[in-house]
Structures are given as C-alpha cells and as structure tokens.
C-alpha positions as CSV (number, residue, x, y, z in Angstrom):
1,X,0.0,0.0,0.0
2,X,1.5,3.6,-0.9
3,X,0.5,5.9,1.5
4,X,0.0,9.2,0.1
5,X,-3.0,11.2,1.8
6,X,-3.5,11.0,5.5
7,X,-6.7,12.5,7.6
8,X,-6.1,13.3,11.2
9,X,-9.3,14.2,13.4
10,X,-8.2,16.4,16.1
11,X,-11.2,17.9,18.9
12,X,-7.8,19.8,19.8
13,X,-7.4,18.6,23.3
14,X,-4.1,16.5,24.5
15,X,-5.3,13.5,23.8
16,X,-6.5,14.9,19.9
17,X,-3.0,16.8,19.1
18,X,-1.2,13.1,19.9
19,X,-3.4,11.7,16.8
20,X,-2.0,14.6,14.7
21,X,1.9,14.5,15.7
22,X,1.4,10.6,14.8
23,X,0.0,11.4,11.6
24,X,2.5,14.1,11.2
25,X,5.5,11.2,11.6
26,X,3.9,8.9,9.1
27,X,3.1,11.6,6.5
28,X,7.1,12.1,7.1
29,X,8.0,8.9,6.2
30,X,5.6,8.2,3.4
31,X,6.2,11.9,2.1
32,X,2.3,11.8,2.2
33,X,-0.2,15.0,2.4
34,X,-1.7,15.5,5.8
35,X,-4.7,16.7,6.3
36,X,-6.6,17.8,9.8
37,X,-10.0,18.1,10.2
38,X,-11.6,19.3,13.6
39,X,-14.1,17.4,15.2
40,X,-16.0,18.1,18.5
41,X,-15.4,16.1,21.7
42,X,-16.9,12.6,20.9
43,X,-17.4,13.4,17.4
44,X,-20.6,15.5,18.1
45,X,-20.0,17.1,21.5
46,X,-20.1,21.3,22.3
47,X,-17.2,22.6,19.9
48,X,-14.8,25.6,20.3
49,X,-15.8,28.8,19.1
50,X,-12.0,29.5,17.9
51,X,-11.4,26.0,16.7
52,X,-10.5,27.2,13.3
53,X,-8.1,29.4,14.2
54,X,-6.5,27.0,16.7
55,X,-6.7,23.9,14.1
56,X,-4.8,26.1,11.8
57,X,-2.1,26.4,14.2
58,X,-1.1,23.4,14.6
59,X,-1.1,22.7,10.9
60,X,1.3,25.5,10.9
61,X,3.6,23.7,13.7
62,X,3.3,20.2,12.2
63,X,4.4,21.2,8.7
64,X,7.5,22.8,10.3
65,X,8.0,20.1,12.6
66,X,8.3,17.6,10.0
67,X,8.8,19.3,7.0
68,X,5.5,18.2,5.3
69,X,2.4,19.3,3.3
70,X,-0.5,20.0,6.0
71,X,-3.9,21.4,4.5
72,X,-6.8,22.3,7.2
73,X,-10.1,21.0,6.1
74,X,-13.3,22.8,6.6
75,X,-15.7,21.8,8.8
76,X,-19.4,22.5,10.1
77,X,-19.8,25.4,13.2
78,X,-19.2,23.0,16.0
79,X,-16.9,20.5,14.3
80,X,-17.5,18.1,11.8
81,X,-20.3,15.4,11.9
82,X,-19.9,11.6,11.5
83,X,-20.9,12.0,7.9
84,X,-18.3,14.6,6.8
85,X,-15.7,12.8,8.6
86,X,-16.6,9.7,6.3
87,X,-17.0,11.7,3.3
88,X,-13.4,13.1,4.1
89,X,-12.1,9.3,4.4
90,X,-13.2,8.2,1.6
91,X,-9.9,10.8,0.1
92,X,-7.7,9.4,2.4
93,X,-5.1,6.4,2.1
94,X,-5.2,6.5,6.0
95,X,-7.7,8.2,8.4
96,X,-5.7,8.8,12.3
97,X,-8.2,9.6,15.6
98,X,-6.8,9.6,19.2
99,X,-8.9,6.7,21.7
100,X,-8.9,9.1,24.2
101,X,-10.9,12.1,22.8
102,X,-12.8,9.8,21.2
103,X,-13.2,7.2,23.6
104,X,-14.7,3.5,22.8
105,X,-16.9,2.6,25.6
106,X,-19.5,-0.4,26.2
107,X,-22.3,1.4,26.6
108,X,-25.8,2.6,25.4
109,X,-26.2,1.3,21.9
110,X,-25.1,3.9,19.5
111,X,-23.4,6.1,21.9
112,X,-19.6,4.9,20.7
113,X,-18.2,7.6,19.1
114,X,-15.2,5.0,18.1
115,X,-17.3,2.2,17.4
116,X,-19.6,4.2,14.7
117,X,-16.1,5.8,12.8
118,X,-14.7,2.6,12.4
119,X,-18.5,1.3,10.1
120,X,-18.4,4.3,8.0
121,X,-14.6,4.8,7.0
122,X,-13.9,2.9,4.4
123,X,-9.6,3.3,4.9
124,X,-7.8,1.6,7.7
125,X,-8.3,3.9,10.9
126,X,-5.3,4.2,13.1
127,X,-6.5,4.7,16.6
128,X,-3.4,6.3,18.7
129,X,-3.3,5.2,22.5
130,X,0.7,6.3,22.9
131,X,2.4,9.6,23.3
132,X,4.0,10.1,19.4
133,X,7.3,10.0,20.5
134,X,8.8,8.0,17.7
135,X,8.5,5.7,14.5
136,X,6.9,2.2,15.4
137,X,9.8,-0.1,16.1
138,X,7.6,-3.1,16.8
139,X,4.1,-4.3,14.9
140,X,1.9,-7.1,15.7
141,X,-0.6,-8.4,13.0
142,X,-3.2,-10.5,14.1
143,X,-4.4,-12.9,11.5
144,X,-7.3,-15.0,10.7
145,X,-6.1,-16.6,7.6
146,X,-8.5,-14.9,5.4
147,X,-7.5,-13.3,2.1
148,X,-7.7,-10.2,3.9
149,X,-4.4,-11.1,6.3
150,X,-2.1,-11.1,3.5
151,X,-3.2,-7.2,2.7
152,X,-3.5,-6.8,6.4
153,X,0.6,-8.3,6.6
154,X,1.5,-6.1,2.9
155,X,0.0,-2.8,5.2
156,X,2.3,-3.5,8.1
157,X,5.0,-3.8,5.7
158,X,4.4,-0.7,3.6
159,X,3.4,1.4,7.0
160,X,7.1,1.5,8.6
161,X,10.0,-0.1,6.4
162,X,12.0,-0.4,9.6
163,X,9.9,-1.9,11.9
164,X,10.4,-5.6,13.3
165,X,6.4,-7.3,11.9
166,X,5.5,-10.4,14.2
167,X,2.3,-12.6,13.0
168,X,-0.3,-13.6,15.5
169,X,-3.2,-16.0,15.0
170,X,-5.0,-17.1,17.9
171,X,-7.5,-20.9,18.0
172,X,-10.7,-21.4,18.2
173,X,-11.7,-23.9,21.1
174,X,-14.8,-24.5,19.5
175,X,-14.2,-27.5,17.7
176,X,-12.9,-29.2,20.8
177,X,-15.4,-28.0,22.7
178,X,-18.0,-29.9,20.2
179,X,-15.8,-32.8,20.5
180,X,-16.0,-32.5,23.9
181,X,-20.3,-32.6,24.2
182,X,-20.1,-35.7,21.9
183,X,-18.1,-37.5,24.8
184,X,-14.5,-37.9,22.8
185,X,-11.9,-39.2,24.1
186,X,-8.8,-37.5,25.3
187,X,-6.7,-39.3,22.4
188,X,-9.4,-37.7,20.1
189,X,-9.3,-34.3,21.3
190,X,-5.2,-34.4,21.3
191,X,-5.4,-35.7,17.5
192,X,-7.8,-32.3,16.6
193,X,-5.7,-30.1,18.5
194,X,-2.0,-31.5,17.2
195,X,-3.6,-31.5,13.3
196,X,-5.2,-27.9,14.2
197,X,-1.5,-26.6,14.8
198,X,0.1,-27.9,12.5
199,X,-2.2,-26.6,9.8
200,X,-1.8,-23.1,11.4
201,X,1.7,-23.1,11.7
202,X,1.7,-24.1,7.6
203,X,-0.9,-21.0,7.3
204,X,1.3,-19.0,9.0
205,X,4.4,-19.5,7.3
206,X,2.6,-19.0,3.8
207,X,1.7,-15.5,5.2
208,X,5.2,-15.0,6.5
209,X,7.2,-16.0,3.6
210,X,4.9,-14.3,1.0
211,X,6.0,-10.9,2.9
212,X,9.2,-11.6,3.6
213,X,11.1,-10.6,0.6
214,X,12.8,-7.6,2.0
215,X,15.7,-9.0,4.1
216,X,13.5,-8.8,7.3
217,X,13.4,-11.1,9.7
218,X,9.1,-12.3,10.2
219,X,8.6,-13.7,13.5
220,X,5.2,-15.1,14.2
221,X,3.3,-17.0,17.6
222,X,-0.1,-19.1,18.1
223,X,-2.2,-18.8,20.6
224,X,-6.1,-20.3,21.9
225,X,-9.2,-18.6,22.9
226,X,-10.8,-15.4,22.2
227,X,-9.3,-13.9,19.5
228,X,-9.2,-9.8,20.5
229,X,-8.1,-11.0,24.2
230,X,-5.4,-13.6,23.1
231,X,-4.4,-10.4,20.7
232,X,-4.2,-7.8,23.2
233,X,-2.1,-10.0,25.7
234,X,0.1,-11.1,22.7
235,X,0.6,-7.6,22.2
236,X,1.5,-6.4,25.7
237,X,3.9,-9.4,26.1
238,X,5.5,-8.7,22.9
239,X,6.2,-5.2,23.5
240,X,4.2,-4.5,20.0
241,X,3.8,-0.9,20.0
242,X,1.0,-0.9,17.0
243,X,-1.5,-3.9,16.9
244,X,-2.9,-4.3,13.2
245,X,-6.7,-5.9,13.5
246,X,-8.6,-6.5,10.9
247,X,-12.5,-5.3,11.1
248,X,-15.6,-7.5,9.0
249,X,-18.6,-5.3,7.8
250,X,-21.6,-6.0,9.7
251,X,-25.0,-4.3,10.4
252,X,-25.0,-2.4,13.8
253,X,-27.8,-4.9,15.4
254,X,-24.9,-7.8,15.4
255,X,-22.1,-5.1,16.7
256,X,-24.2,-4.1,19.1
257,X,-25.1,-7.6,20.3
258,X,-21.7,-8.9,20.0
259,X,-19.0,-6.6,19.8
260,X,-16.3,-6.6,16.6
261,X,-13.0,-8.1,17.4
262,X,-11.6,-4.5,16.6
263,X,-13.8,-2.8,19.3
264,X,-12.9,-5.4,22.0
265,X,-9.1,-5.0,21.1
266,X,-9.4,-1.5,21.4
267,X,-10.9,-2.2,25.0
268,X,-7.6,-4.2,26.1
269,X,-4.7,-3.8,24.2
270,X,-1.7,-0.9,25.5
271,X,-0.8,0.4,21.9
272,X,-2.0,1.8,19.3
273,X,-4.7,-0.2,17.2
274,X,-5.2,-0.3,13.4
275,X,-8.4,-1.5,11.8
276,X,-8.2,-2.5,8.1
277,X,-11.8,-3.0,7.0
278,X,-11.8,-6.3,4.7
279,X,-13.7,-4.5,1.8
280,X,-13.2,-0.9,0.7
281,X,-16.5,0.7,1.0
282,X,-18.6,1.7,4.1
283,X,-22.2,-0.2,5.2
284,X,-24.6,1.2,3.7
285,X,-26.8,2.0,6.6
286,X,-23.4,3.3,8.5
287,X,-23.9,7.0,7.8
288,X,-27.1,8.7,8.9
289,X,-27.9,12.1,11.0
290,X,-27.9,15.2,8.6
291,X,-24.8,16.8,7.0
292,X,-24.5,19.8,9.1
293,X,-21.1,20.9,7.1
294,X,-21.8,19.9,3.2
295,X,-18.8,18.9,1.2
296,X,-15.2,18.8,2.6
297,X,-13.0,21.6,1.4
298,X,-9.4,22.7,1.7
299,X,-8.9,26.1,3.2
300,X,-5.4,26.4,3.9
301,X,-2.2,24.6,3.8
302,X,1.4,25.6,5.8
303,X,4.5,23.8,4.2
C-alpha cells in the first residue's frame, strides 16, 4: 500500500494533538499530504468557538516540525459530523483519531463515538493510545487466515519499512469443545488439537514467507481462545507498539449484540490499534444524521 493522503481528526485537546503529531510522523516517512479536520469532543460534542483558528495552528507547527504538506479542512460550526468525517475518508489512504478524545466505551447502543467511525470509513483507521514519540519499532498483525491477512501483513510492511512485523493467530476452542459434548476421548481431542497446529503453523508460514522478501526477519506465535483477548495479551507481552486488527462489515444490530473483534481489542490492548476493513467501502446503513457541514473543502495549507 503507498501511503499518500492522510486524515487526522483532532477535537484539539491533549489526547486529539497526539493523533495529529502521529499522523504528522507517518506523513514524514511516506512523504504523504496531511490533512486535519476538527471534530468536537466525541465526534458530536459542544465545539470551540476559535477551533479554526486553533486547528490552523497546529497545521502551521506540524508542517514545520516535519517538513510536510499540512492542509486544514473545513468543517461544520461545532466540528465536523460523522458523515463529513466519512465523506473526508473516503480521500484518504489512512484516516488517524486519538482513543482518548474519542473514547470506545461499552455502553448505550449507539453512543460509541469510536465504534460508529470505524463502520463508516472505508480506509484503515489508526487509533493512537501512545504519546508520538517516535517511528513504530515493533508491529503485531493478528491474523485469521482470510484473504484479507495477507493485505492486512502487505499494510504493516508498507506502513514503517524499519519496523520488526510479528504474526499472531490465535484458535478457536470450538471445535474441541464440540468434540467435547459428543463425549471424545482424550486421544481424540489431542489428535484435533495436534492436526489444528500444524495446519496453522503451515498457514502461518505462507503468510510470512509471501511478505518476507525484504531482508527482514518475520517472526510469528499461536495462541487459543478469544481472538481480541489472546491479541491484546500477545501484544503487551510482545512489547508490540501498533497492533494491526482487521475489522468485518456487519450491520449495527450484530455489533451491538456482539461486539467486533476491533472494538474489544481496542478495549484491552496498550498500543496503538489499526483496523483495516476487509472490503473498501462503508455499510450502507453506517452513515445517517444530517450533514450539518456539506462537502469537505481545503482552506489552507502551511509547508
């Protein structure tokens, strides 16, 4: 993937400038454009009545800092709404939002400001959980073996060309906890587990060796259970300081009944999260609300 446009939603606070100084370091090494759109607390809270000037700003100090192309995007008077966020995605190779001004929570359906960006961008969406400090030196992909792990693996690769990339696939215990309801025996359940691994491990090494032509080393580990826990624990053992995830599209009745593995990583793990969608376009019932803003326009750059 060839990074060459970059969205970072700020709401301006800490927590919102850390998204930006992270997008700022990966415009840096992809030479890519960044662009910085202002969105309320929560992606609909009270905004800030000088939020243009104060958005343009720090355009001004990230283009200097890294010697980049930074444009300010307009936005609706309060900060921009869901849908203009999406419709400003939809430009972007990469679209960068902080956790913490944006914060994914468990609660009320609907009420997830992080849960409802991630169904209607249709580019991976970093979510930053770390102080920016500098380049990722350590990325953890967790893998289902889909064809969408091998672009999930090709992202890592193309997002930092000197970071170590581990592979991480974690078991289902479903099918030996079927085999254990039909009363198998021990012998039975060893043979399904042993013939499980080894046709992971042959999986994994496909994956690994079909990225691995640039003279860098591709370590990769198996683990059982829930996928998004055995990922975030993988992670914080690993000392992974990004954790790639990859997201299905599904209607908001089954996230909100059972939770994407994205969210629930997002929930545990200590690093930064990014979510590749497995197709390229948003569900179609993702976007809703009124426009507030109209179309996306550049206003200003500072190079």
């Amino acid at each position: 993937m060839h990074i060459q446009s970059i969205l970072a939603l700020t709401d301006l606070s800490t927590q919102g400038r850390r998204a930006v100084m992270r997008a700022g370091l990966i415009a840096a090494e992809h030479r890519a454009l960044l662009k910085i759109l202002y969105a309320a607390p929560a992606l609909g809270g009270r905004g800030e009545s000088d939020a243009a000037a104060r958005t343009s700003a720090l355009a001004r100090d990230i283009a200097a800092r890294f010697g980049i192309l930074v444009k300010c995007l307009a936005h609706a008077p309060g900060g921009a709404p869901l849908a203009e966020v999406a419709e400003a995605a939809c430009r972007a190779d990469l679209l960068v939002v902080d956790a913490g001004s944006a914060r994914c929570g468990a609660g009320v359906f609907g009420t997830s400001p992080i849960a409802r960006l991630l169904r209607v961008a249709a580019c991976p969406v970093l979510v930053t959980q770390r102080e920016a400090l500098h380049r990722y030196r350590r990325l953890l992909v967790a893998v289902d073996f889909t064809p969408a792990s091998k672009r999930m693996v090709a992202l890592a690769w193309a997002l930092d060309s000197t970071a170590q990339v581990e592979l991480f696939h974690a078991l289902s215990r479903a099918p030996e906890g079927r085999l254990r309801l039909a009363d198998a025996s021990d012998q039975a359940l060893k043979a399904c587990r042993h013939q499980r691994l080894g046709e992971a491990r042959e999986r994994m090494f496909w994956l690994s060796d079909s990225a691995a032509g640039r003279d860098r080393r591709v370590v990769s580990a198996i683990g059982q259970g829930d996928p998004a826990r055995q990922a975030a624990v993988q992670q914080q053992a690993s000392g992974a300081e990004l954790l790639v995830v990859g997201r299905q599209r599904r209607s908001r009745f089954v996230d909100f009944l059972l939770g994407s593995v994205a969210q629930r990583v997002l929930r545990m793990a200590t690093a930064d999260v990014l979510v590749v969608p497995h197709d390229g376009c948003a569900a179609p019932d993702a976007v809703a609300g009124p426009r507030g803003g109209g179309s996306v326009r550049a206003t200003g750059s500072a190079a």
